[in-house]
N, C-alpha and C positions, 0 to 999 in steps of 0.2 A: 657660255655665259650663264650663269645663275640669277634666275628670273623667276622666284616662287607665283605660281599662278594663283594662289590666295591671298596675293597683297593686291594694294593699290600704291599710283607712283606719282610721282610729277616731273615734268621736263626737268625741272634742276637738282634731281636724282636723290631725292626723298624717298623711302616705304613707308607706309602706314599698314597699320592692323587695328581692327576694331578690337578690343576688347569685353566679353562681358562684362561690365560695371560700363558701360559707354562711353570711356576715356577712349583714346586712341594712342599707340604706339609707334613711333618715328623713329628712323635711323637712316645712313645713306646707304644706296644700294651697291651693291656686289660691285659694280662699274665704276661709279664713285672711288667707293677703296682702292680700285683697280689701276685707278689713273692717278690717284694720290702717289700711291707708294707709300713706304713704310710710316706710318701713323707716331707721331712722337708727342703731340699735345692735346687733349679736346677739351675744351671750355664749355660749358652746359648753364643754360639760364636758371633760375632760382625757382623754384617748387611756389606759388603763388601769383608769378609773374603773365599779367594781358598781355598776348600778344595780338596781331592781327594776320590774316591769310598772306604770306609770301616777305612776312617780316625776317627780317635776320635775327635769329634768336640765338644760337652757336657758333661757335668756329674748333674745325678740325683744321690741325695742322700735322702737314709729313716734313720728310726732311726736301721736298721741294715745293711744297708752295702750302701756303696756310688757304681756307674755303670758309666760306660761310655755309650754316644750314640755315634753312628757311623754315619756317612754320608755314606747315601747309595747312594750317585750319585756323581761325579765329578761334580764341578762346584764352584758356588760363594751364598753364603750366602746373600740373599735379604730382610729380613724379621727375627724377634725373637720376641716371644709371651710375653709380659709384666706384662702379668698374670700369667702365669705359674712362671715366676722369685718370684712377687710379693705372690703370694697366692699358694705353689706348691698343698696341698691339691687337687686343681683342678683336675691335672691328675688321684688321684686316684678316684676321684668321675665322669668320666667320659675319660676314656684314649685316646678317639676317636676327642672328641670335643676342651680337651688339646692338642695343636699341639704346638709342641717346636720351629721348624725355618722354613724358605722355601727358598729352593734353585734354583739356575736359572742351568739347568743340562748343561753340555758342549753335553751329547749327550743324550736327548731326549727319543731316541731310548730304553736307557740301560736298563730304568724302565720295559720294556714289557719281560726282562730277570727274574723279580722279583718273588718271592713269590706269587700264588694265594692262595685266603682264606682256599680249601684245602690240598694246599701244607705247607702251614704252621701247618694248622692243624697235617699235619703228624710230621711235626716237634718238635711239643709241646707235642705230643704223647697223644693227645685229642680225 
């Protein structure tokens, strides 16, 4: 299982990455994909849109079951990947490098609450 040790996670199978500019980057994890199966729709919220921590902001759908993603930070929607809309494929052929939005967090801070790659691990029961 592919679990980069420079991300953070959340139990309902979120990555974040900080970014210099201190937005943060989201997408679902390796496992996620993994359990979806082949990727046919992703919907992605609107570049200015508040969200709140654990809000439904997306939906991935495969050819068996459509998901929500969550926003795992308060804040505002800065950014949506045009590829992943365009070509969802992507995420399954790489979950990491598919990054679905980036948000600008209201607190910074929250992310260093998140998931490290062992703690997730425990999660997944990997």
């Amino acid at each position: 299982m592919n679990i980069p040790a420079h991300l953070r996670y959340t139990s309902s199978h979120e990555w974040l990455r900080r970014e210099t500019d201190g937005t943060v980057t989201v997408g679902i994890t390796d496992h996620a994909q993994g359990q979806l199966g082949d990727l046919v729709f992703v919907e992605l919220p609107k570049a200015g849109r508040k969200v709140g921590a654990g809000e439904a902001c997306a939906v991935v759908e495969s050819v068996k079951a459509a998901s929500d993603v969550y926003s795992p930070l308060a804040g505002e929607i800065v950014a949506t990947n045009a590829d992943a809309v365009a070509t969802p494929e992507i995420v399954n052929q790489d979950a990491y490098a598919a990054w679905l939005f980036r948000i600008r967090p209201t607190d910074p801070a929250a992310m260093d609450a998140m998931l490290d790659a062992r703690g997730y691990q425990a999660v997944i029961g990997e």
